[in-house]
C-alpha positions as CSV (number, residue, x, y, z in Angstrom):
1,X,-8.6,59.9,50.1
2,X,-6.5,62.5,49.3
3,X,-5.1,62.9,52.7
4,X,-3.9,59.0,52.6
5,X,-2.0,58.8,49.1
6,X,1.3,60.8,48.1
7,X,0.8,59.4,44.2
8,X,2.7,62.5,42.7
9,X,4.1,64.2,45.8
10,X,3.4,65.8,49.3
11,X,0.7,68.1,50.2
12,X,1.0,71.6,51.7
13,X,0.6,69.4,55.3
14,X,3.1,67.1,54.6
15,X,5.8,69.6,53.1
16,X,5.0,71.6,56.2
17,X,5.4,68.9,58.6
18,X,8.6,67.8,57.0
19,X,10.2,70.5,57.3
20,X,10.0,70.6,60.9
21,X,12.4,67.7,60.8
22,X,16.2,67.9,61.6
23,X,18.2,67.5,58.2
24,X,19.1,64.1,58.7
25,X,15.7,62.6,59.7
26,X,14.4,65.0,56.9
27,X,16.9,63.4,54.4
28,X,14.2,59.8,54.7
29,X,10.9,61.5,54.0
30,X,12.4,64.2,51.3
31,X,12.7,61.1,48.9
32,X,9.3,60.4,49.4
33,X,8.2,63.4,48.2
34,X,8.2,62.0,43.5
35,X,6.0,59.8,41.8
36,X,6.3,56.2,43.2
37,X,7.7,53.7,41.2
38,X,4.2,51.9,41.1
39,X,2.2,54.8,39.2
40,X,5.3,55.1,36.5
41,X,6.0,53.9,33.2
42,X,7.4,50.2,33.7
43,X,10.2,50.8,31.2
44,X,11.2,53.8,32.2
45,X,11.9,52.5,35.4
46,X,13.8,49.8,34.4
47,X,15.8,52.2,32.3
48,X,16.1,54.6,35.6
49,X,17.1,51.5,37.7
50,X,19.2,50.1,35.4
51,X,21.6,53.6,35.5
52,X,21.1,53.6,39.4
53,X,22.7,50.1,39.7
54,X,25.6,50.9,37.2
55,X,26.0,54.2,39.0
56,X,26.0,52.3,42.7
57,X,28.2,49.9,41.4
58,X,31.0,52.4,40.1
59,X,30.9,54.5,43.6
60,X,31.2,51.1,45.3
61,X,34.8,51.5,43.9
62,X,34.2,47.4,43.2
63,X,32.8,47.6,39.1
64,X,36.2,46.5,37.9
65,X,36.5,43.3,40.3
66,X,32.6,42.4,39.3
67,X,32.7,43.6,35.7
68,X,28.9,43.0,35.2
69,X,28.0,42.9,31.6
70,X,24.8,44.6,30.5
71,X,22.7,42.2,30.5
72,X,23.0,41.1,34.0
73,X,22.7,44.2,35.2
74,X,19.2,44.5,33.0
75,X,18.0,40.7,34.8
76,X,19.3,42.3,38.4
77,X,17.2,45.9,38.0
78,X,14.0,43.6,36.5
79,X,14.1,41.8,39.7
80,X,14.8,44.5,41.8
81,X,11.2,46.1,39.9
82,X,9.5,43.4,40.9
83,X,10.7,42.9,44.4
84,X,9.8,46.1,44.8
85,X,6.2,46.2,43.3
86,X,5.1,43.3,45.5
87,X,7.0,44.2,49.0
88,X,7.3,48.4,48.9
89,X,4.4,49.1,46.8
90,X,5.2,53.0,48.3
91,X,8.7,53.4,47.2
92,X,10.2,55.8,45.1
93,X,13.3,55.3,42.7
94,X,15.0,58.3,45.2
95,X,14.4,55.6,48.3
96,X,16.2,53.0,46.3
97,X,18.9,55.2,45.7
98,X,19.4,56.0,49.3
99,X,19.2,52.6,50.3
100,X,22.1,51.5,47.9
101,X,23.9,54.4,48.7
102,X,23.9,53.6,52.4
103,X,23.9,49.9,51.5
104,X,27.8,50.5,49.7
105,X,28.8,52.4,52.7
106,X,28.6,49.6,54.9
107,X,25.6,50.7,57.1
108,X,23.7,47.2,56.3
109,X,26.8,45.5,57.3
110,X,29.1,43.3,54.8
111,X,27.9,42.1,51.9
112,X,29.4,39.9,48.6
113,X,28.8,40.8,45.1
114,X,26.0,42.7,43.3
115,X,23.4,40.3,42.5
116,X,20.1,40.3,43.2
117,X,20.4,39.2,46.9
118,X,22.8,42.7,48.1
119,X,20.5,44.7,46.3
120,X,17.2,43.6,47.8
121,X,19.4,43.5,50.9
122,X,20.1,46.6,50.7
123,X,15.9,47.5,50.1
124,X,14.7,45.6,53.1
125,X,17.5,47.1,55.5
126,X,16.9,50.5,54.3
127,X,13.1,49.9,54.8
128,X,13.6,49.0,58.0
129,X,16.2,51.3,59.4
130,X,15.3,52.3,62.9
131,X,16.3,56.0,61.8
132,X,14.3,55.8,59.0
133,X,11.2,54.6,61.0
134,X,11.7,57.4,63.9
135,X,11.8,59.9,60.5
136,X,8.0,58.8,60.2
137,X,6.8,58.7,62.9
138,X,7.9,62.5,63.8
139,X,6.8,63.5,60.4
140,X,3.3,61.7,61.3
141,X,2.7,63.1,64.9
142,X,4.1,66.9,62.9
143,X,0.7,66.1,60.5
144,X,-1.5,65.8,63.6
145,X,-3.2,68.7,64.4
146,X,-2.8,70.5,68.1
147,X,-5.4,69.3,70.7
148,X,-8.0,72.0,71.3
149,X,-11.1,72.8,73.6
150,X,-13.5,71.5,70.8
151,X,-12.7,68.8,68.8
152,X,-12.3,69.5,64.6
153,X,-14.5,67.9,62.8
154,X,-12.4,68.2,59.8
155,X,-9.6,66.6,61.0
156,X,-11.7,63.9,63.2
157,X,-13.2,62.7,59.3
158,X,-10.3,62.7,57.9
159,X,-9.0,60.5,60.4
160,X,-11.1,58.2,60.6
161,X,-11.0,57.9,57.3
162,X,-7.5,56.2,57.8
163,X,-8.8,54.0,60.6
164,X,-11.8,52.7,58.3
165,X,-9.2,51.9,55.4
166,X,-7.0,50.2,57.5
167,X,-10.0,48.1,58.8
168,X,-11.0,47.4,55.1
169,X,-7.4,46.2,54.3
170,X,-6.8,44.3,57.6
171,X,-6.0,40.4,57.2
172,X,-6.5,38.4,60.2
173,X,-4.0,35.5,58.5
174,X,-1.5,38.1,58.4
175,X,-1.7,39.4,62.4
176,X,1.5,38.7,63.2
177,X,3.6,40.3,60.4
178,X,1.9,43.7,61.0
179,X,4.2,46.5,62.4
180,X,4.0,50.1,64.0
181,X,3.8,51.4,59.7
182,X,2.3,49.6,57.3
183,X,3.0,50.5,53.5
184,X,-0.4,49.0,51.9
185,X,-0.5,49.4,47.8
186,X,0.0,53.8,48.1
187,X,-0.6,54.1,51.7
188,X,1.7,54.5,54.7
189,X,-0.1,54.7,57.9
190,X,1.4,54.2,61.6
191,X,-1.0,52.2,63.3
192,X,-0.5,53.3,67.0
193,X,-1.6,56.6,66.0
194,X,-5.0,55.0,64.6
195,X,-5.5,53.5,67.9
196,X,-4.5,56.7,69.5
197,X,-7.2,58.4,67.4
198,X,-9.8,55.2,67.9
199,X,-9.0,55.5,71.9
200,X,-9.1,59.2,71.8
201,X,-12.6,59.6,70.7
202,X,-14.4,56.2,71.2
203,X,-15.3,53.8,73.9
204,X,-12.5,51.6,73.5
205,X,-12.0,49.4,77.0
206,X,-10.2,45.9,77.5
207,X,-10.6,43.6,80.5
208,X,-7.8,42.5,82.4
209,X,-6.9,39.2,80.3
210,X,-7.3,41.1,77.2
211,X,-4.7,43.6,78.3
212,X,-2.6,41.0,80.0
213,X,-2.2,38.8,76.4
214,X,-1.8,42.5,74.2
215,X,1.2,43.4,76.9
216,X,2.3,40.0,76.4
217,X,2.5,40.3,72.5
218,X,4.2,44.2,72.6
219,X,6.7,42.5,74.6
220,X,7.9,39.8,72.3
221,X,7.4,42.4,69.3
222,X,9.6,44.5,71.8
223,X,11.7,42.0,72.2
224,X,12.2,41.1,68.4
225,X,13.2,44.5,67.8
226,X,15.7,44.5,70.8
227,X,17.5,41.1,69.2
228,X,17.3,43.1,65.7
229,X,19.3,46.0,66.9
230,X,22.0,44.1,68.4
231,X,22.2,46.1,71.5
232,X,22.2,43.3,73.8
233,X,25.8,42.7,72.6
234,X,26.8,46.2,71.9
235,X,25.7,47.7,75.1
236,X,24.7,45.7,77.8
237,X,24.4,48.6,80.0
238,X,21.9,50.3,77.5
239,X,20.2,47.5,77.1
240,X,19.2,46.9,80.9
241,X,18.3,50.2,80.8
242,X,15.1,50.0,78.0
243,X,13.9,46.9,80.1
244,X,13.8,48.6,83.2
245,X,12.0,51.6,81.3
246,X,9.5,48.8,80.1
247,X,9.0,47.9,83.2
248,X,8.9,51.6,84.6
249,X,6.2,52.6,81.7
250,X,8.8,55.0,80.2
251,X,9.5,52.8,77.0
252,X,8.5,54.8,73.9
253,X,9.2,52.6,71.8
254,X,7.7,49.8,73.6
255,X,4.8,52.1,73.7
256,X,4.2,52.3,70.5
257,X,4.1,48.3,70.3
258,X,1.7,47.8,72.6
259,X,-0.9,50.5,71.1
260,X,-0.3,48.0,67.7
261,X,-1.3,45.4,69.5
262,X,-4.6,47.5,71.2
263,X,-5.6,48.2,67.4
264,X,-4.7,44.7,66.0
265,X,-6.5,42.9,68.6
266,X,-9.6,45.7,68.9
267,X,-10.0,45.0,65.0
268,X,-9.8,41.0,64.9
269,X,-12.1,41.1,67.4
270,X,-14.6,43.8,65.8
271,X,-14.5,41.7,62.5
272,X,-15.0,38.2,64.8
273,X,-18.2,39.9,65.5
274,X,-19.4,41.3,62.1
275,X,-18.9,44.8,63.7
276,X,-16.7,48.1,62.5
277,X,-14.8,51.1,63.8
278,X,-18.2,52.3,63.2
279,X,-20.0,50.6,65.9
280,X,-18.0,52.2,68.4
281,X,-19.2,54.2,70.4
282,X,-18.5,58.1,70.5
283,X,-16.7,59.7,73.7
């Protein structure tokens, strides 16, 4: 598995691929690159947190109309631990400090005080940045290696690897909650690029209703995302414009929805059957 986990850092083919990055998409997987908060001393990160709240607070420019005492700084960064142990079991102390950073700065849009709601504000809007998530996803498709003549049976392994530990770990109660990455315990995976793999290399073929519902599903995940971003109201224009390109099959994006939906639906269906990414068969 040591292609899957980052426990104490980046290997040679993820420092390669990040580097490939511009320096601002680079700036989101850089500070990815430590121990994650999961595998450290508990204390020690409370003590780390609790100096990375105090610091946030003071650039903020707002600590003397707060004036947080110690103590309720101490109960805000023992939340903020556990908030992050049982939603971003992959984060890194460095991720928190970008996402309060950015959070101050106003790029998660207003916010009052600095209790325990801006802070984990702050997490889940980081987390979910749309910059952030195309920094991934470019630092992914750098990892994969360049289609050739022959396939690599190295590389097809290791891959499907990934695919068989996202089967393990997949929840059918929880279907609808999955998105394009997935952060499980150490893991980070981007799930269209399983199904890319899956599709690439196996018999994978849906009939016309099955294709019809998994379109229908990528569009209101589409859709979601859309609403999320605002753009309907920023940019009208824009906006016309990335439903037309759904509609013209130029969506990326909307793309990358729908191959979620291939895999998610593929594997419910699998497991419905007592089957695995195993029984499929090769190309």
């Amino acid at each position: 598995m040591s292609n899957l986990t980052t426990t104490n850092g980046f290997s040679p083919l993820e420092v390669e691929a990040m580097q490939k990055l511009n320096d601002y998409l680079k700036t989101f997987i850089e500070v990815k690159n430590e121990v994650k908060i999961i595998h450290q001393d508990k204390q020690e990160v409370l003590t780390q947190l609790y100096a990375i709240l105090i610091k946030t607070i003071e650039l903020s420019g707002e600590n003397k109309k707060y004036n947080l005492d110690n103590q309720t700084v101490k109960n805000v960064a023992g939340f903020i631990y556990d908030y992050v142990l049982q939603n971003y079991k992959g984060a890194t102390l460095s991720e928190l400090k970008n996402a309060f950073k950015m959070g101050i700065s106003g790029e998660f849009g207003d916010f009052v005080g600095f209790g325990t709601v801006t802070f984990t504000k702050f997490i889940k809007s980081y987390m979910t940045y749309p910059k952030r998530d195309q920094a991934i996803k470019e630092w992914f498709r750098y990892q994969t290696p360049q289609t050739t003549d022959k396939p690599v049976t190295k590389f097809l392994n290791q891959n499907m690897e990934i695919a068989n530990y996202f089967f393990e770990n997949f929840d059918i109660k929880y279907i609808d909650r999955y998105d394009t990455i997935l952060n499980h315990n150490d893991q980070v995976m981007f799930l269209p690029s399983i199904f890319e793999f899956l599709n690439d290399n196996y018999k994978v073929v849906f009939s016309k209703e099955s294709t019809d519902a998994i379109t229908h599903k990528a569009k209101i995940r589409y859709n979601k995302f859309l609403v999320e971003s605002k753009i309907k109201t920023k940019d009208t224009k824009g906006y016309d414009n990335l439903v037309q390109s759904v509609i013209n099959g130029t969506n990326r994006t909307f793309e990358y929805y729908f191959k979620l939906e291939c895999l998610l639906f593929m594997t419910m269906k699998l497991k419905e059957s007592g089957k695995t990414y195993k029984d499929l068969k090769p190309i």
